[in-house]
C-alpha positions as CSV (number, residue, x, y, z in Angstrom):
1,X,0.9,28.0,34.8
2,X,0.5,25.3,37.5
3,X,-1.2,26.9,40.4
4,X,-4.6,26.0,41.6
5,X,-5.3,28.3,44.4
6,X,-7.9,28.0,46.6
7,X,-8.8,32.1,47.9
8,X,-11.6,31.8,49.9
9,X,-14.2,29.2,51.6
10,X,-17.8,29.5,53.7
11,X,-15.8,27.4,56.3
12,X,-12.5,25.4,57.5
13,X,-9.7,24.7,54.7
14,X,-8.0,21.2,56.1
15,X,-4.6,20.3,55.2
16,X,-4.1,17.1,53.6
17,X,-3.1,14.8,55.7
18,X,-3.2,10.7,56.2
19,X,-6.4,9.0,55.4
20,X,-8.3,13.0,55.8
21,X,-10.0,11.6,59.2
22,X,-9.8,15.4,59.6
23,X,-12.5,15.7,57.2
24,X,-15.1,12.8,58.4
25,X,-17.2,15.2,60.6
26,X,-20.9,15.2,61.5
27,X,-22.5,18.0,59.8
28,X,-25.3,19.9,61.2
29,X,-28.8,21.0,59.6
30,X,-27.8,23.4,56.9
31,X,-30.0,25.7,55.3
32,X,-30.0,24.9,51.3
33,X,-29.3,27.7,48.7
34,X,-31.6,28.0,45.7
35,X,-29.3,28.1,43.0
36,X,-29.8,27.8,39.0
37,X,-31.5,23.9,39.6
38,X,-30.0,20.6,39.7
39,X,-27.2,19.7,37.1
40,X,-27.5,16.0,35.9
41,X,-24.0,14.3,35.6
42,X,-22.5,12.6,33.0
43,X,-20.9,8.5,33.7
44,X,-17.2,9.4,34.9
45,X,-16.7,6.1,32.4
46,X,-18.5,7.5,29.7
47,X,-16.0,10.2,29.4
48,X,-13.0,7.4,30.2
49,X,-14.1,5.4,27.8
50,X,-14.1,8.8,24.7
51,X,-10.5,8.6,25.2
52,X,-8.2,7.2,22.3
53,X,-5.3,7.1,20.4
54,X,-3.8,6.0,16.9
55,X,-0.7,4.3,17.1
56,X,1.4,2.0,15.0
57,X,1.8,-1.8,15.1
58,X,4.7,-4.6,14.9
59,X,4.6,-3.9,10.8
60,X,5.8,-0.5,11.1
61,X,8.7,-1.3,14.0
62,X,6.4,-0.8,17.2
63,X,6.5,-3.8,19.4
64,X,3.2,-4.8,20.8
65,X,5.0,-4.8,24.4
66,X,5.6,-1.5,24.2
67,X,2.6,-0.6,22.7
68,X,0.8,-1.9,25.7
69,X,3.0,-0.4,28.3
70,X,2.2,3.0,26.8
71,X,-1.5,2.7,26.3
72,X,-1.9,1.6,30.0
73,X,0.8,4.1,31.5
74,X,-1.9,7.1,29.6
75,X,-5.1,5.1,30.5
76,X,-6.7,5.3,26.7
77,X,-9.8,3.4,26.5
78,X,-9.6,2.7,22.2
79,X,-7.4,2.3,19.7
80,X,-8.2,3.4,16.3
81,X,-7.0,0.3,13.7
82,X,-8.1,-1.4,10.8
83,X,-6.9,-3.4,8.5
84,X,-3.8,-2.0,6.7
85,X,-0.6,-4.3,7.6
86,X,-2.8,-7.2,8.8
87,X,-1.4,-10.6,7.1
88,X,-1.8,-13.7,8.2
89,X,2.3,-14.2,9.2
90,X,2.8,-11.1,10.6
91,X,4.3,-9.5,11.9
92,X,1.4,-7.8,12.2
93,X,-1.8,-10.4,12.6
94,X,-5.4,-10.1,13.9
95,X,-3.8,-11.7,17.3
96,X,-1.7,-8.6,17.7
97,X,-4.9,-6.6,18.6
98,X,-6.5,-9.8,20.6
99,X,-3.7,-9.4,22.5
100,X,-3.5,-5.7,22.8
101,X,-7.2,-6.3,23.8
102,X,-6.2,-9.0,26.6
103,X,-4.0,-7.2,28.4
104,X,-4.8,-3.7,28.5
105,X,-8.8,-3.7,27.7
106,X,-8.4,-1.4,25.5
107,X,-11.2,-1.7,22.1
108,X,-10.7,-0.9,18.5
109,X,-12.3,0.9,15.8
110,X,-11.8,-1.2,12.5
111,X,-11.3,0.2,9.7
112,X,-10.4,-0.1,5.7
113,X,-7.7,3.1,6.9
114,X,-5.7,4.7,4.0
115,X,-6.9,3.1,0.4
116,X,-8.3,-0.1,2.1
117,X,-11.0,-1.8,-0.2
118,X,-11.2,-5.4,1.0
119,X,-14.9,-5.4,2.8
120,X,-14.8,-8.7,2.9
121,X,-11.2,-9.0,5.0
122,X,-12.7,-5.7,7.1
123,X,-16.1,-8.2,7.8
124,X,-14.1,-10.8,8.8
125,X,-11.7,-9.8,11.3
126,X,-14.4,-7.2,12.5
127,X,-16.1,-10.6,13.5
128,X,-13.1,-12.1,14.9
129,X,-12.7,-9.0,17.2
130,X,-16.3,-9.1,18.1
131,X,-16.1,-12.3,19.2
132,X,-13.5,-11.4,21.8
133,X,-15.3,-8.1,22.8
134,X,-12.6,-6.0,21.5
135,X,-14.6,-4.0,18.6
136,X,-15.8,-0.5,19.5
137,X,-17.2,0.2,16.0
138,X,-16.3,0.1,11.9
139,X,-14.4,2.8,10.0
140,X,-14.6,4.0,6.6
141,X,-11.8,5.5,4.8
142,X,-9.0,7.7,5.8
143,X,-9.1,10.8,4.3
144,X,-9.8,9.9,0.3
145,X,-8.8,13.2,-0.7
146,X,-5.0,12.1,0.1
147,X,-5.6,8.8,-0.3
148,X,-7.5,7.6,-3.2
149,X,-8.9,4.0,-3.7
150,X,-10.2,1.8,-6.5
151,X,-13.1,-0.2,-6.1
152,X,-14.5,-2.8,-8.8
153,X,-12.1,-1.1,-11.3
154,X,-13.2,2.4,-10.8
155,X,-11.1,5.2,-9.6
156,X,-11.8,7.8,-6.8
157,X,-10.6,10.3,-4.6
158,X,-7.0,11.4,-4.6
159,X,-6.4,12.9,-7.7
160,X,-10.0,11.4,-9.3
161,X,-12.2,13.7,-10.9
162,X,-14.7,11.6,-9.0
163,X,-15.8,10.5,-5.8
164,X,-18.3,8.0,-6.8
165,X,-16.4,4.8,-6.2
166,X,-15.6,5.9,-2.6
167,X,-19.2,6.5,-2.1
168,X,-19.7,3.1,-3.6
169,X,-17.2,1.6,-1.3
170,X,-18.9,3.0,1.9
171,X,-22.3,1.8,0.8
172,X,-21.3,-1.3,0.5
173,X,-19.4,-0.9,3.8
174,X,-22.4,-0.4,5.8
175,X,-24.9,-2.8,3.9
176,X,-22.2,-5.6,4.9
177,X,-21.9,-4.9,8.1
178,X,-25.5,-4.2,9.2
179,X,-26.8,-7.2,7.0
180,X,-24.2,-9.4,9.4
181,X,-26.5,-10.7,12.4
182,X,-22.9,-10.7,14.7
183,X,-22.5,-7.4,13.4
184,X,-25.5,-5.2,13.1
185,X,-25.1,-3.8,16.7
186,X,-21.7,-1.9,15.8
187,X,-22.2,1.3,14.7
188,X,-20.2,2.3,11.0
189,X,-18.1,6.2,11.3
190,X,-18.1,7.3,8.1
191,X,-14.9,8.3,5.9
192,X,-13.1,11.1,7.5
193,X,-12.9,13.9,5.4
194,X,-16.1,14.3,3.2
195,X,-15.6,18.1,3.0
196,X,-13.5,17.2,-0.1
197,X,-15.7,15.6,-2.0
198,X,-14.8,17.2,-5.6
199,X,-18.5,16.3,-7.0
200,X,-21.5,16.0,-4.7
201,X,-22.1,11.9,-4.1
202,X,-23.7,13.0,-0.8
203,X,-21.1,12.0,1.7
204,X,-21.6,14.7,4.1
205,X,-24.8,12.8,5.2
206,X,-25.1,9.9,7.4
207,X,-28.1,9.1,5.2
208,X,-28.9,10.8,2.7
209,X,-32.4,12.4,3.1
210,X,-35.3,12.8,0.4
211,X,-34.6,15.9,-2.3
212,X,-31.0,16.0,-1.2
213,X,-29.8,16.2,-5.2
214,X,-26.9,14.5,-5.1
215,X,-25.6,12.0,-7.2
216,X,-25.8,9.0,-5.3
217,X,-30.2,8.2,-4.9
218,X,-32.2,9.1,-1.5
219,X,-32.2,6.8,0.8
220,X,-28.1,6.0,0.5
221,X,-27.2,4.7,3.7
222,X,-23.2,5.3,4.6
223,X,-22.6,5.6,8.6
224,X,-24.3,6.0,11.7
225,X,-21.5,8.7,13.1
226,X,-20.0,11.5,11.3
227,X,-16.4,11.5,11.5
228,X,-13.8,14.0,11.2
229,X,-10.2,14.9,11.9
230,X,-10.2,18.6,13.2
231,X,-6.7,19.1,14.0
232,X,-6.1,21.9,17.0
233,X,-3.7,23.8,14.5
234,X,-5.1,24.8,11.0
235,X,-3.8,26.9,8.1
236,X,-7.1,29.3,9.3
237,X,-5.5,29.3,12.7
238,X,-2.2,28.5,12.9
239,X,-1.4,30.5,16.0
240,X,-2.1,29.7,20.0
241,X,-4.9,31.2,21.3
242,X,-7.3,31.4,24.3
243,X,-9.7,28.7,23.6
244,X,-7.9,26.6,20.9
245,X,-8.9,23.6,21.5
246,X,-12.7,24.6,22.6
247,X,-13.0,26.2,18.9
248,X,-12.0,23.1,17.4
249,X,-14.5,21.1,19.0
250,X,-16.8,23.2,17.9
251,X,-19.5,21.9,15.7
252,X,-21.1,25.2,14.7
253,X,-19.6,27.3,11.8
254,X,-17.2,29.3,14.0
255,X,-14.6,27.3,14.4
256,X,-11.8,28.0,12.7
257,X,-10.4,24.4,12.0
258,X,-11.5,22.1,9.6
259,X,-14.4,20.7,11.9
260,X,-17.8,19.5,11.9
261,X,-19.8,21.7,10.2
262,X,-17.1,22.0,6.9
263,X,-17.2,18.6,6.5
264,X,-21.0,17.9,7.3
265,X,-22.6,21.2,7.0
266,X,-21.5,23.4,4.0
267,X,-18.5,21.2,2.3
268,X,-15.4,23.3,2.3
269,X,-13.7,22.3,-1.2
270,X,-17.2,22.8,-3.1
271,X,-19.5,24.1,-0.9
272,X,-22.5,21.3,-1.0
273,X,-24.6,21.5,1.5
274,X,-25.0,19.1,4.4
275,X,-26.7,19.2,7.7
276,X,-28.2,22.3,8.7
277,X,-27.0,24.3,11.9
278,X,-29.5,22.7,14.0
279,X,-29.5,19.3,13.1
280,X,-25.4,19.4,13.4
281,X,-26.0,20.3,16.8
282,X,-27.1,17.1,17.8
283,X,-25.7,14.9,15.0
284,X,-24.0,11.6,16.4
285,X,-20.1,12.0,16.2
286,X,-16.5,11.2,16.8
287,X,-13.1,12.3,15.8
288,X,-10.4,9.5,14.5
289,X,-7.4,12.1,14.3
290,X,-6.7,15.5,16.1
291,X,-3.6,17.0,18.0
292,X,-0.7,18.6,17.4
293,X,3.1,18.5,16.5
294,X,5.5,20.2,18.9
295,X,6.4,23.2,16.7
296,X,7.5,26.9,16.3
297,X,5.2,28.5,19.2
298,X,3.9,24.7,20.4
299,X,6.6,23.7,23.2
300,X,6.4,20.5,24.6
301,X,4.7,22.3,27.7
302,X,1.6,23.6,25.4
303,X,1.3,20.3,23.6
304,X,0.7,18.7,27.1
305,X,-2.1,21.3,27.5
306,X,-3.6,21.4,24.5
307,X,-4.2,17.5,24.1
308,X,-5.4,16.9,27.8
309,X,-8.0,20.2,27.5
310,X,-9.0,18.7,24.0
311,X,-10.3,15.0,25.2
312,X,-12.5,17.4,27.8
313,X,-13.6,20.1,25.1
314,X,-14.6,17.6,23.1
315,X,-16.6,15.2,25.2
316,X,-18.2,18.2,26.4
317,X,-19.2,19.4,22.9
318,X,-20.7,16.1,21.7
319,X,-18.2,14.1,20.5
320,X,-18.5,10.3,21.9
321,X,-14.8,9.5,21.1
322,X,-11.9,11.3,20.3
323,X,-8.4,9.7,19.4
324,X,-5.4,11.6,19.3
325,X,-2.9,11.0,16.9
326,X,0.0,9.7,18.0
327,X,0.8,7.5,20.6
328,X,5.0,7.7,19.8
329,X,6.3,9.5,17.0
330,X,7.3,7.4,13.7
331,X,10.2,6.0,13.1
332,X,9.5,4.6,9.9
333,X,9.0,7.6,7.7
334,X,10.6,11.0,7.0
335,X,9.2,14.7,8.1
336,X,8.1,16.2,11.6
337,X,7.4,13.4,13.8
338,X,6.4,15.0,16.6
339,X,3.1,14.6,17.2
340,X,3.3,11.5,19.9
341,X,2.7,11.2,23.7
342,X,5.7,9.7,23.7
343,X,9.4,9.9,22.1
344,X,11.1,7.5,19.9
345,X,13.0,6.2,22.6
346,X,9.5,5.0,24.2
347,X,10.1,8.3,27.1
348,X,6.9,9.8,28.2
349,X,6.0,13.5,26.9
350,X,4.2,15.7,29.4
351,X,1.4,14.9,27.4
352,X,1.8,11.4,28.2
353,X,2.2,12.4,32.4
354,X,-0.4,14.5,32.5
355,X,-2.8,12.6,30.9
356,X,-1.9,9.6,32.9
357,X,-2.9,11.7,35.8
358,X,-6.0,12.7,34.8
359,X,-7.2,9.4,34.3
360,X,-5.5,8.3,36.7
361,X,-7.6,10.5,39.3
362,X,-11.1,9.9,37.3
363,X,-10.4,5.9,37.4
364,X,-13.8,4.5,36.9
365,X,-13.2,1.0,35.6
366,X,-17.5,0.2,35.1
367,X,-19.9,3.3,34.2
368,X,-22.9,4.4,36.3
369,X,-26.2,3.3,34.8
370,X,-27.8,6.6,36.0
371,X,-26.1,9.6,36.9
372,X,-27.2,12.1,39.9
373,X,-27.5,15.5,40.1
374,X,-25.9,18.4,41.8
375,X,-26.8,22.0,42.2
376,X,-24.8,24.3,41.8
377,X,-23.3,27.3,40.2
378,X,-20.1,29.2,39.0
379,X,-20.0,32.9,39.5
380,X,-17.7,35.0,37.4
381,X,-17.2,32.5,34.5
382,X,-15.9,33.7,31.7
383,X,-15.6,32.3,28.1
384,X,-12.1,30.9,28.9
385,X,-13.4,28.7,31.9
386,X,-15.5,25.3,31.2
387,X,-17.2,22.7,33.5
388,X,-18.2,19.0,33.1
389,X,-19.5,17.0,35.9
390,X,-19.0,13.5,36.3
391,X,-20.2,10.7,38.7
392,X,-18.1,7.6,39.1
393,X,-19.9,4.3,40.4
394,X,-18.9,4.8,43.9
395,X,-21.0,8.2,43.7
396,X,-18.4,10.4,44.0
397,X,-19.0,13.5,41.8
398,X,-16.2,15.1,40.0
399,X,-16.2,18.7,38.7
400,X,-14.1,19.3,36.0
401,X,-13.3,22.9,35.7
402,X,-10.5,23.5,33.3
403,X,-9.5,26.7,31.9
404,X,-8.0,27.7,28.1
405,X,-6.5,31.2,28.6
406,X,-2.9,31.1,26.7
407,X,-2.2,34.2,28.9
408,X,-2.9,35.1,32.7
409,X,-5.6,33.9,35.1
410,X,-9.6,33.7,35.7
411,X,-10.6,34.0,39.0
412,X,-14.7,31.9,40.0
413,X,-16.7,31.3,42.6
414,X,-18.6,27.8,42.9
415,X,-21.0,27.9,45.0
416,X,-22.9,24.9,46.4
417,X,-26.4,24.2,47.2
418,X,-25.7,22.5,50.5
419,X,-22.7,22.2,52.5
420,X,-20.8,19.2,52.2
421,X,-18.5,17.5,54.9
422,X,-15.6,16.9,52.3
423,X,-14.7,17.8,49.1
424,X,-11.2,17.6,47.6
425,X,-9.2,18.7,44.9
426,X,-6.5,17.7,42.3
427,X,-4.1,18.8,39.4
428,X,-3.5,16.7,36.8
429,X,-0.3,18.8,36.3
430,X,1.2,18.3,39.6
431,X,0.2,14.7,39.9
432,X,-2.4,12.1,41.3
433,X,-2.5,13.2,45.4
434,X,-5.2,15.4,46.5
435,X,-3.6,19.5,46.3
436,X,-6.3,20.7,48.9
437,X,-8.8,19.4,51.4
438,X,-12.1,21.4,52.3
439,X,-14.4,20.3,55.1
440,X,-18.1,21.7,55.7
441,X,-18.2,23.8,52.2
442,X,-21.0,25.1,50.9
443,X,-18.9,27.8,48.9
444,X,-15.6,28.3,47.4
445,X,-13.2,30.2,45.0
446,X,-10.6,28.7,42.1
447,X,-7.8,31.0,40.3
448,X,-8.0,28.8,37.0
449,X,-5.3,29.5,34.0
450,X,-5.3,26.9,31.2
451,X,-5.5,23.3,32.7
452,X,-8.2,21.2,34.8
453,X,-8.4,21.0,38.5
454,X,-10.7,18.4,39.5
455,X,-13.2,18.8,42.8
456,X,-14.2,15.4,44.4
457,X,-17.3,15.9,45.7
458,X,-19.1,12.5,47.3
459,X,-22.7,12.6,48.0
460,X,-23.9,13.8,50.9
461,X,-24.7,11.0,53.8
462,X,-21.5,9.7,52.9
């Protein structure tokens, strides 16, 4: 439902209008309220830069031209890659993501991707990127349980009995890479999907720690981030749902999706055990794949939803990056293709606008060193309503309040410690311009339904 609507306010509700000179007014001395206590605020480019994608390349029939008119229209900060469909003549080459790179400054994570075993090629071309500042960080393998690999003549994964050669292959991953002096600095995400491991080589761990019992010795060192692919929609929830995409993030045992705490807690194909509850909760982690098709009950509409709540839910709940997968739907392979921001024909999906708004409002090209704080406080939240508050480098706070009820509306109250001369307020849904302007607001009330509104809030003085 697109309606933001502002009910009630301590003092003058301003149109929007030209440059707001409405809203540059001297305030007087204002009591302050004591609220809850200061809020620290996250970089507005932190959370920028936790936004990515997967898309496909020149080899699979996706010119890089296009590729780079998409990533900048949506404003994604990474690009998960690696080295499947790299040759030397193309069409797919190291230069392809150089390029991609140079012109939209978007970095990659590298990785050996479905069956990849060539460290030595991964090393390599992770050096070439590095050189160029376009590496964000090394990837281990995608999903062994679907796509199995041999290393030095040994099976594992797929349909192997074993998992001990991809265990074997991610060691080795991380020993080259951290033994590299250009290197060492980039942090290794480990294979996505360890939760299948069909015999206990101790994958779910970062590390693994002393009296673990697994079959691979103490002291194993495979990533520095655990990395999963926690799809919104899941065979153990397959429905919408208030929440959907704040359960998926969720690293605790409750959510419903195959998430954090199946692959790195208890394993959910054999049940070994991983991290506990509490050391999940501040485990070091990213996502490489999540989304959703358009589908049955999933309209193009809810996709659009979904995906731009989910880059918030999961910063929020701990996860550095997140990359959505798709960019465009495939063309070069059979079944539901779906999944992308945009269509075959290169047309942007609502998912596409409305993310391109979002970042489009947030637009923080550097990241604030050291974040301020802000007092205050939502009254009436319920469990549907969420918050995150940002600070770009011109000190400009921005609340992010976006609700995930499938059904219906939440009314809230935020109230403010002091009054503030100007505050303003978007939807990503309706576009980039301002929807409301307040002026000397200490206080005020949202009707919230299941996107973001965004309240621009710049320091006081200014």
């Amino acid at each position: 439902m697109k309606l933001c609507g502002l009910i009630a306010f301590s003092r003058v509700l301003c149109p929007v209008v030209g440059a707001f000179a409405t809203l540059a007014l001297m305030l007087p001395i204002w009591p302050q309220h004591s609220l809850a206590g200061p809020k620290v605020a996250v970089a507005t480019g932190d959370f920028l830069n936790s936004i990515g994608v997967v898309s496909t390349f020149p080899d699979r029939g996706q010119p890089l031209a296009r590729t780079i008119e998409m990533v900048r229209f949506c404003g994604f900060r990474w690009v998960r890659a690696g080295i499947e469909g790299v040759s030397e003549t193309g069409p797919t080459t190291i230069q392809t993501f150089l390029d991609l790179y140079r012109e939209t400054g978007v970095r990659l994570s590298w990785g050996l991707v479905s069956g990849g075993t060539d460290v030595k090629m991964l090393v390599e071309t992770g050096k070439v990127l590095a050189e160029a500042g376009a590496l964000l960080a090394f990837e281990g393998n995608n999903e062994p349980n679907n796509w199995g690999v041999t290393y030095q003549g040994e099976e594992g994964g797929g349909h192997a009995p074993s998992w001990m050669a991809v265990a074997k292959l991610q060691r080795d991953l991380y020993k080259a890479v951290k033994s590299d002096p250009t290197l060492a600095k980039y942090p290794v995400w480990s294979i996505s999907e360890p939760g299948a491991q069909p015999d206990n080589v101790g994958l779910q761990f970062l590390a693994i720690p002393p009296g673990a019992q697994t079959l691979m010795p103490d002291g194993t060192k495979y990533a520095d981030y655990a990395n999963i692919h926690n799809y919104i929609y899941h065979p153990h929830s397959p429905y919408p749902m208030d929440n959907k995409v704040w359960n998926a993030a969720d690293p605790t045992a409750a959510s419903k999706v195959d998430g954090l705490f199946g692959n790195f807690g208890i394993t959910w194909a054999k049940s070994f055990a991983g991290y506990t509850q509490e050391e999940l909760s501040s485990l070091r982690r990213v996502t490489t794949e999540t989304g959703t098709n358009i589908a049955g009950p999933v309209t193009e509409e809810l996709q659009a939803l979904n995906l731009m709540n989910m880059y918030l839910a999961q910063f929020k709940r701990g996860y550095s990056h997140t990359s959505v997968y798709l960019l465009r739907d495939r063309t070069d392979e059979a079944g539901n293709q779906t999944f992308g921001f945009f269509r075959p024909d290169y047309s942007a999906r609502k998912a596409a606008i409305y993310l391109h708004n979002l970042t489009t409002i947030l637009a923080d090209k550097e990241t604030l060193a050291n974040p301020g704080e802000i007092d205050f406080q939502i009254e009436g939240q319920p469990e549907t309503v969420h918050d995150l508050l940002l600070q770009r480098t011109d000190s400009t706070f921005q609340l992010i309040l976006w609700g995930e009820r499938l059904n219906g509306q939440d009314q809230v109250k935020v109230t403010l410690s002091d009054f503030y001369p100007s505050i303003v307020i978007y939807d990503p849904t309706i576009g980039v311009e301002p929807v409301q302007a307040l002026s000397n607001v200490d206080s005020f009330e949202l009707t919230l339904s299941d996107h973001p509104v965004i309240i621009a809030i710049p320091p006081r003085g200014q």
